[in-house]
BALOTI-425738 format. One record per residue: residue in one letter; x, y, z of N, C-alpha, C in turn. Coordinates in steps of 0.02 Angstrom, whole numbers, plus 50000, padded with zeros to 5 digits. Layout:
REM residues N
aXYZXYZXYZ...
//
This chain:
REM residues 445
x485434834047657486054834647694486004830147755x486464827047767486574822247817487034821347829x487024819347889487824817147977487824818248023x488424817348075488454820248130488504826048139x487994827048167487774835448193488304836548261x488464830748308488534831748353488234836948417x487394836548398486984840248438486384837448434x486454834848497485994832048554485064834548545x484674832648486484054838248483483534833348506x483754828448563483074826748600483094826948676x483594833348697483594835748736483754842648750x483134848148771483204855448792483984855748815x484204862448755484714864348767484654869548754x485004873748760485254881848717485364881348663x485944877548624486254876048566485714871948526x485274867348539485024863248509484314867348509x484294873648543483544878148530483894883048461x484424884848467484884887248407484584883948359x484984877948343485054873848281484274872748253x483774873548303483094870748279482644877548263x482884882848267482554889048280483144892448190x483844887348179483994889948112483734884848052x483574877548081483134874548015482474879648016x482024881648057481544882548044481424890448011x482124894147992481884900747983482274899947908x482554894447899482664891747815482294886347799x481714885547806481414881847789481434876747785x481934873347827482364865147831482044861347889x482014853547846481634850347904482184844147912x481964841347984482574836548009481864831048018x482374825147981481744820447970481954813348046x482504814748056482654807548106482244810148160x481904805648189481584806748265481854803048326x482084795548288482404790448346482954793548354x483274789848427484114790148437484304787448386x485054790348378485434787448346486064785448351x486324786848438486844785248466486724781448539x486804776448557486334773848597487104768848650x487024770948705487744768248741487414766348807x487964763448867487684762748925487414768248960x487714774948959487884779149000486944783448969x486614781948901486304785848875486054786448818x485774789648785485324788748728485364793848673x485484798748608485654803348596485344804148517x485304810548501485124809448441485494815748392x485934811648371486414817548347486754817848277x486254812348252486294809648163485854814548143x485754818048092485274822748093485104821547981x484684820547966484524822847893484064827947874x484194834047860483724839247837483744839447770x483164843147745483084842247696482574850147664x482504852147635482284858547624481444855947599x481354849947579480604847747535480404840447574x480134839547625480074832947667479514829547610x479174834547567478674829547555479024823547480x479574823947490479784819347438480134812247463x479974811847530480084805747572479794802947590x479754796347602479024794247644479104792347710x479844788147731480164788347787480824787147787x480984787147849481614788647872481754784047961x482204781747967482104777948031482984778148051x483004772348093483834771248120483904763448134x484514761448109484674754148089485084752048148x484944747048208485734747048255485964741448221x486734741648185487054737348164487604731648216x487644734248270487794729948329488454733948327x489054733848274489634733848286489974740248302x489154745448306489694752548335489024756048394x489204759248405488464763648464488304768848419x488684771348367488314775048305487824771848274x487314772848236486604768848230486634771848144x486464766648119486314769748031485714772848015x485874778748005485044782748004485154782947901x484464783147882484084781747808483434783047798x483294785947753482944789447709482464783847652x481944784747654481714779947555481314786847543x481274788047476481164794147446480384791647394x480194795647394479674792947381479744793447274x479354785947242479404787647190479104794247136x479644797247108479474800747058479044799747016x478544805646985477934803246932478154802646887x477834801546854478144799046779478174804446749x478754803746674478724809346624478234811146593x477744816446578477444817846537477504815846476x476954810646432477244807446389477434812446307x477924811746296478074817246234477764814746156x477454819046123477214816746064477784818046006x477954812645961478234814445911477804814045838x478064818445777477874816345728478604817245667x478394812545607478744814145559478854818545518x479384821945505479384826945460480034826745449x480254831645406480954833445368481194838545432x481834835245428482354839245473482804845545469x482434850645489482884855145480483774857045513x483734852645570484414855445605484804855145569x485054852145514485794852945467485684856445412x484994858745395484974862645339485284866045310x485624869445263486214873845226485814875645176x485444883345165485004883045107485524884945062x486144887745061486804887345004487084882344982x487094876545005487304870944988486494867844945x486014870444977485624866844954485504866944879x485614876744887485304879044809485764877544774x486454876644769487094872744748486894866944715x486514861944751486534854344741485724855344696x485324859944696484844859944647485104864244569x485714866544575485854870844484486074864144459x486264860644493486744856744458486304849244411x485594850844452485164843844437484894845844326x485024840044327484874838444250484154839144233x483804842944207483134842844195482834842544136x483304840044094483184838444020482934833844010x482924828744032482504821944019481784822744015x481784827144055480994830644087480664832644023x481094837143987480584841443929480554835543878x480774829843870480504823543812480014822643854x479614820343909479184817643904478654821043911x478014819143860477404822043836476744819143889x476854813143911476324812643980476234816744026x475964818744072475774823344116475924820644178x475734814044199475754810644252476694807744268x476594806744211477584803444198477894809344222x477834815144192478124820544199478254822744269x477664824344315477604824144405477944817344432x477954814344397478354809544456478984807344424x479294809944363480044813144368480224816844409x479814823544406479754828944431480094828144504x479364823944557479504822244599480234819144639x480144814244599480904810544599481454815244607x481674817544561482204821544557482144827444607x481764831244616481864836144674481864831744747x481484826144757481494822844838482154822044854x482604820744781483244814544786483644819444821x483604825644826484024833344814483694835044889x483064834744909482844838044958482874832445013x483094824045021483074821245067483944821045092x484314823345038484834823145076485204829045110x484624835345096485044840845156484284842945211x483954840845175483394840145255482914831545234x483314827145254482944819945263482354819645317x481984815845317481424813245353481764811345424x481284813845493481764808645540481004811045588x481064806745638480554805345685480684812645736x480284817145743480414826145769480054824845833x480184826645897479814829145951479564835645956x478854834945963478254839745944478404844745988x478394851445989478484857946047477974860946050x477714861546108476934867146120477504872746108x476754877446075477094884946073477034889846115x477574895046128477494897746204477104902046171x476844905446239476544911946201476884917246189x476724922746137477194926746122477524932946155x477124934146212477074940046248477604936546299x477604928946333478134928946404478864928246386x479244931446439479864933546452479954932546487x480834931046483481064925146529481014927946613x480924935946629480934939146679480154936546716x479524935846678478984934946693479124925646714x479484920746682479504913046694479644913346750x480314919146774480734917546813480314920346882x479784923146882479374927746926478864919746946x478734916846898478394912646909478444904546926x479224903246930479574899446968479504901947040x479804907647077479664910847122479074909447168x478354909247132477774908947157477724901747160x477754896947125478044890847125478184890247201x478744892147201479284889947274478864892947321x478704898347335478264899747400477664897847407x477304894647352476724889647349476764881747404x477414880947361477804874947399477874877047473x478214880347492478344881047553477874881247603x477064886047577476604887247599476354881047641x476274875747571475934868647568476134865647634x477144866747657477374862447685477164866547744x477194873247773477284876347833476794883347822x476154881047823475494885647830475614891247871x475924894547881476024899447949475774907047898x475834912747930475484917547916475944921747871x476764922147902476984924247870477164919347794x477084914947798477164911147733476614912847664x476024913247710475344914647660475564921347637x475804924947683475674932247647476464933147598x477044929247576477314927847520477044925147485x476634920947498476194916747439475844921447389x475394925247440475214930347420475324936347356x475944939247397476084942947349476674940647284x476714933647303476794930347220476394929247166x475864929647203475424927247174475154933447133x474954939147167474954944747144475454946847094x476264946947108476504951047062476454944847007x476254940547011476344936246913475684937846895x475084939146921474414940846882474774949046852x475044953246874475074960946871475424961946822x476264957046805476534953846745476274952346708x475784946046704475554942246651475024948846637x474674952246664474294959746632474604964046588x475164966546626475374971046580475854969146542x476194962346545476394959346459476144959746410x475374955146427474734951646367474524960546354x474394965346400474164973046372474674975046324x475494976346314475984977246273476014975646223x475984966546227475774962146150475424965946122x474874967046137474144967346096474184975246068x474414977546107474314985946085474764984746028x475384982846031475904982745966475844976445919x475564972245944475184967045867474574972245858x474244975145873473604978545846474044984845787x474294987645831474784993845786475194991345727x475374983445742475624981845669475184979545614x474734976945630473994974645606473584979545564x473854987245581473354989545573473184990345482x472634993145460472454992245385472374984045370x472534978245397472554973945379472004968845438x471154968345419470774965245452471044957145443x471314954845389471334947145380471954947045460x472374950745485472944950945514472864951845586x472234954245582472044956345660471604950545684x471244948345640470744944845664471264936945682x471554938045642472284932545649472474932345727x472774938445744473174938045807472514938545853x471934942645847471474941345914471304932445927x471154929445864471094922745871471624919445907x472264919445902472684918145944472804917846009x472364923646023472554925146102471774922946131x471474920246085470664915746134470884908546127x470784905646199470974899646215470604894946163x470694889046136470654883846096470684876646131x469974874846102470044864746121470394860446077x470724856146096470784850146067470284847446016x470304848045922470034846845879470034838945863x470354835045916470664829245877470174825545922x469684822045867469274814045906469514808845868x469574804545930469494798345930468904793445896x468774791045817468114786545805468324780645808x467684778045854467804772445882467354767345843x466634770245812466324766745767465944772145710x465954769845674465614772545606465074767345566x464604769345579464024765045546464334756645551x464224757145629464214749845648464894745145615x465384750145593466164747845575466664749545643x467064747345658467584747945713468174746745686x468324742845616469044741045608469364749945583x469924751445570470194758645553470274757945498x470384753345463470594753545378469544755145376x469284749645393468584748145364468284757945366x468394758945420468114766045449468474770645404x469094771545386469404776545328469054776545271x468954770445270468784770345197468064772145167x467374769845232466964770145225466744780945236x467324783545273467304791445279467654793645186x468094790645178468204794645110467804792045058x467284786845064466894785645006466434790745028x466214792545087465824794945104465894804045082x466634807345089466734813745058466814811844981x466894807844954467244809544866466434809544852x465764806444882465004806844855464524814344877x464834818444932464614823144948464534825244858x464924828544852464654831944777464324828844714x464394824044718463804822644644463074820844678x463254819344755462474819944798462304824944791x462574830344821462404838544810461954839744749x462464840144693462214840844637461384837244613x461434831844610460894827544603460264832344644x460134835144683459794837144729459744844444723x459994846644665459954854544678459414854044584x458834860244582458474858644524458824863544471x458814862744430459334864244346458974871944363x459074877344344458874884744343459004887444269x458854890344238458744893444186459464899844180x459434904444138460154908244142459834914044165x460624915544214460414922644255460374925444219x459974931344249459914939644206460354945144227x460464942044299461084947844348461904945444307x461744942244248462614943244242462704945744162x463034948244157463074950644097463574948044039x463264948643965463324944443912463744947043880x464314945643895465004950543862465024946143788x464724942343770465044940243715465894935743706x465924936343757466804933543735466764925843803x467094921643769467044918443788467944915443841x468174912043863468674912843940469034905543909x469604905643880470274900943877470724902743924x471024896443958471684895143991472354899143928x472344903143969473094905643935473794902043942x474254900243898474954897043940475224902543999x475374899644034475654901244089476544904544090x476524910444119477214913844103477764911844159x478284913344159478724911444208478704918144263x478444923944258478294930544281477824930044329x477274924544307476604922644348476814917044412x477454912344390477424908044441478024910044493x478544916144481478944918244506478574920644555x477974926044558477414930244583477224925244637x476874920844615476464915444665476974910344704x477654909144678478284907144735478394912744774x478204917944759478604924844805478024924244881x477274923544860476594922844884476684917544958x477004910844932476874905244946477124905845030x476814904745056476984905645137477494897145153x478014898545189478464894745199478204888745241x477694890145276477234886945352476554883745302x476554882045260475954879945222476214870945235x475614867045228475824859145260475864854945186x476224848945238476614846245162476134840645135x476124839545084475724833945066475884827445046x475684823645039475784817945008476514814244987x476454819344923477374819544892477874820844944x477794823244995478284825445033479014829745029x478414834745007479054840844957478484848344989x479074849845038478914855645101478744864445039x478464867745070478534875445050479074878745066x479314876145112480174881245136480684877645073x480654869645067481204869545019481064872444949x480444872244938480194875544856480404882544861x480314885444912480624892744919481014893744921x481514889344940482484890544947482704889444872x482304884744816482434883444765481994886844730x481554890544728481174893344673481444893644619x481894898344600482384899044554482624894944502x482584890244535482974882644485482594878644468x482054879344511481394872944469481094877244445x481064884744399480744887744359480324885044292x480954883444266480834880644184480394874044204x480724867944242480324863544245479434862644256x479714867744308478764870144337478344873944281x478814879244265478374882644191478224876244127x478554870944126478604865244058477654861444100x477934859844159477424853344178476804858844176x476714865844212476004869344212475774870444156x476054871744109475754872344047475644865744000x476114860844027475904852143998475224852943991x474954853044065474564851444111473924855244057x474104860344060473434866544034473454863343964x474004862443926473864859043839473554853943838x473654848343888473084843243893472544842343913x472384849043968471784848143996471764841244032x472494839744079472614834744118472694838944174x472634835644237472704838044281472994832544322x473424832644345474134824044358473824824544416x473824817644429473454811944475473914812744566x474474814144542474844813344591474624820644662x474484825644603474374832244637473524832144661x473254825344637472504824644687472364824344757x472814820444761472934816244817473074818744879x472704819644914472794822844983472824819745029x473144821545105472874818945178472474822945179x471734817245226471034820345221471154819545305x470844824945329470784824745422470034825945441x469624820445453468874824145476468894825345528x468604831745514468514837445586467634836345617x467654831845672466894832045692466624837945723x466164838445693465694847245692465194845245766x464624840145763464304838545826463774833845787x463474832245851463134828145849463484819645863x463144813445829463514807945873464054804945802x464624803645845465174803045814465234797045759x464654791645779464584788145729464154788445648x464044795245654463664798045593464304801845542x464424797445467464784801245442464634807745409x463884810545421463654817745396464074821645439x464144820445515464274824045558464944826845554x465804823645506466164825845481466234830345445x466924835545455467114840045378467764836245362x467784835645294468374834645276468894843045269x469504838945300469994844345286470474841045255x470914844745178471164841845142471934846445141x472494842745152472934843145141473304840345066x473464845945014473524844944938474434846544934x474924844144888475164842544876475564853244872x476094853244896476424861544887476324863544799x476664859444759476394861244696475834860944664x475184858044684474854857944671474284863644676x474334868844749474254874944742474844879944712x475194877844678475414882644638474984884744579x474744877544559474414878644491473704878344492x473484878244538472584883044552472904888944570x473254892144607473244898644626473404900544547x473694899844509473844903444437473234902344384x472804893844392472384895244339471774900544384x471674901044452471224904644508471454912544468x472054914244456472224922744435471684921644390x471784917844325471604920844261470944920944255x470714913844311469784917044283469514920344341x469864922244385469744928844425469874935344379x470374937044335470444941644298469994942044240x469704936944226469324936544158468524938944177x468364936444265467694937844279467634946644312x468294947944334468194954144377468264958644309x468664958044247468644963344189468004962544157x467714957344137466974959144104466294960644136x466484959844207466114961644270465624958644260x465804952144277465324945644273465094942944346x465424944744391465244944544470464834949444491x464214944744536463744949844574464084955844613x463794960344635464104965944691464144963544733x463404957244759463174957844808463594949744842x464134950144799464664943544818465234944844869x465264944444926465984944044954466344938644969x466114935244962466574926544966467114924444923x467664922844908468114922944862468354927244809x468174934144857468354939344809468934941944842x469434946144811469894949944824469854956444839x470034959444903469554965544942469014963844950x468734959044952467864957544997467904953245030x467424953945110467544950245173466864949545194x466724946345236466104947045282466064953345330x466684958945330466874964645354466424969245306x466594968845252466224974945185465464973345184x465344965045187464804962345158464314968345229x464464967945286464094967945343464144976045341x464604981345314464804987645306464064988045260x463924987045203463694987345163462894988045168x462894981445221462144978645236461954985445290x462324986745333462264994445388461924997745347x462324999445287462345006545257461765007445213x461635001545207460764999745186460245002845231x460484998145268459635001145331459915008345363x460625009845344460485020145355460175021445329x460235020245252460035023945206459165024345219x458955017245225458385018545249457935020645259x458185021245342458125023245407458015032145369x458845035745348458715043445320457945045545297x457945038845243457195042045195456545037245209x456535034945274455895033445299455735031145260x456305023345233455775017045209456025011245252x455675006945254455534999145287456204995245278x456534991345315456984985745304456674979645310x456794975045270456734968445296457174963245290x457304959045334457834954145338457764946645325x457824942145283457804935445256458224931245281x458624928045334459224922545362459074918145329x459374916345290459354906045282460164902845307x460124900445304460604892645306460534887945275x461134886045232461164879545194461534874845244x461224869745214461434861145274461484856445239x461964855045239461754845845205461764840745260x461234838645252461074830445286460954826545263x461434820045267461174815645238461354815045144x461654820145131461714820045072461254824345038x460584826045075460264832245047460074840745079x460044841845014460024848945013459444851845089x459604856845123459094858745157459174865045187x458694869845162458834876845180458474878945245x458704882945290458424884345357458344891145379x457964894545402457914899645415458144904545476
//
């Protein structure tokens, strides 16, 4: 705010102890110091610019332009920081989405061409084709600005508490006085006492909805423990620096992990812990009952691959790519092909430790194609059903079992050394660790 004040504040007055005694109890500062009316008779300073935040100026002075005894008083503001730079990435656009129009524009698609052809590979990239052509024109590709996620517990009453503390922070900064600290203060206080008994509310009622369900809890506690930045920068890889040279030399380097593995592990003879049912385990054709089941399964938030054909649109269409999907999964199983297209992943290495130019020191993480876990999760049912009915799995397995966790495994191992412990016999405990380095096998204790 700026002008004639028409009050005189470089000279003791009454009125001008007023005016300086009401900037200072609103927090307003008057930045001119020179005159700014300057005549024979006298000298005056009665241009006045206040401003509620001085620290966004750097100065301020008075201009005599000759042609009046009023003086041009001005301000330069100091430059603004820059924007925080925003990350974008590509993906399919939801803002115009219409999943009624959508499922509309998928009854209508022709899928007969599809059942003539007997290739497997031809078949997926009809396949492909024809659903992208359908799915780029009611959610197309477009360049998305990335959003951190808030957390789930703040409310807009708690932001708005914390703007507040904000401002009397500010003020503090500008005018240290006692009564200022002690608003600071208790801003500061009531957003810790907020942010307490929000994050306490969350948790009690994500725990209460959680409950019976350990995969669900362990979910949301992970959530609420702070997390680093997974994403490095490689700058060299075995004395390579170019990025094509370095990609390439990391995925030759994961597609050899396993036949290294292998090579390195010694041939073993047949267990005795599994039992000899006599019957031997075929791929069954695949029903339309089984893949309805595993579309119902398919989480909407699962990432897209390659093909660039999302889990939310397969889910808005389930229904209509039935037959096609039931024709190509069972292609697939009659040939004992498995289409090339659904290999193909984005690979992300996640560096574990050690020095960044060692490609042991990577995990690959593989991003696979949405249909492509359709059809492991269905051939995954049947020889999960074929091993859990002839009870061909150890007990002492919890890893890729259904109802078994490192929760039961560790229940189990307790209930051991009770048992024990009851009848006064001995426990003993064996740790290993498997490692690969280097490509070989190495067990650790």
């Amino acid at each position: 705010m700026l002008g004639d004040f028409n009050i005189d504040l470089s000279k003791p007055a009454t009125i001008t102890t007023k005016l300086n005694q009401f900037y200072h109890n609103n927090l307003l500062s008057q930045l001119v110091k020179s005159p700014t009316r300057i005549t024979n008779i006298g000298q005056t300073l009665i241009d006045h610019i206040v401003t509620n935040n001085d620290s966004f100026y750097n100065t301020s002075s008075v201009v005599d332009l000759g042609w009046s005894d009023h003086c041009m008083v001005y301000v330069t503001r100091k430059r603004l920081k820059a924007k925080r730079t925003v990350s974008y990435f590509v993906g399919r656009s939801y803002r115009n989405f219409n999943e009624v129009n959508f499922r509309a524009d998928m009854y209508h698609v022709n899928w007969l061409p599809l059942y003539c052809i007997n290739d497997i590979n031809d078949g997926v990239n009809f396949f492909n084709h024809t659903l992208k052509s359908v799915m780029n024109i009611h959610a197309p590709f477009k360049r998305i600005k990335s959003h951190t996620n808030q957390a789930q517990w703040v409310t807009g009453e708690f932001l708005s508490l914390v703007d507040t503390k904000h401002h009397f922070c500010n003020v503090y900064r500008r005018r240290p006085t006692v009564h200022n600290a002690i608003r600071r203060r208790e801003a500061i206080a009531r957003v810790k006492y907020m942010k307490k008994a929000l994050k306490r509310d969350y948790v009690r009622e994500a725990l209460h909805n959680c409950e019976g369900d350990s995969k669900r809890t362990w979910r949301m506690i992970k959530s609420l423990w702070p997390t680093k930045s997974k994403q490095t920068t490689i700058h060299m890889l075995n004395n390579l620096t170019n990025e094509t040279e370095i990609a390439n030399e990391l995925n030759s380097h994961f597609c050899n992990i396993g036949p290294t593995l292998s090579k390195s592990i010694t041939p073993t003879g047949p267990c005795d812990s599994i039992n000899n049912t006599g019957t031997s385990f075929d791929l069954r054709p695949i029903t339309m009952d089984e893949i309805v089941k595993v579309l119902a399964e398919l989480s909407p938030s699962k990432a897209c691959g390659l093909d660039g054909i999302t889990a939310r649109l397969v889910k808005a269409c389930g229904d209509t790519i039935l037959p096609p999907l039931h024709y190509l999964f069972n292609l697939s199983l009659s040939t004992l092909t498995f289409p090339d297209q659904w290999k193909s992943a984005i690979v992300t290495p996640l560096f574990k430790a050690g020095s960044t130019s060692d490609p042991n020191n990577y995990r690959p993480i593989s991003v696979l194609p949405v249909i492509s876990k359709l059809l492991e999760r269905l051939i995954h049912n049947q020889m999960s059903e074929y091993l859990t009915s002839n009870n061909l799995l150890s007990p002492n397995q919890y890893k890729f079992r259904k109802g078994y966790s490192t929760g039961t495994c560790l229940i189990d191992f307790l209930d051991g050394i009770y048992d024990n412990i009851e009848h006064a016999r001995p426990s003993g405990v064996s740790l290993h660790e498997l490692v690969l380095v280097g490509g070989e096998q190495i067990i650790g204790g």
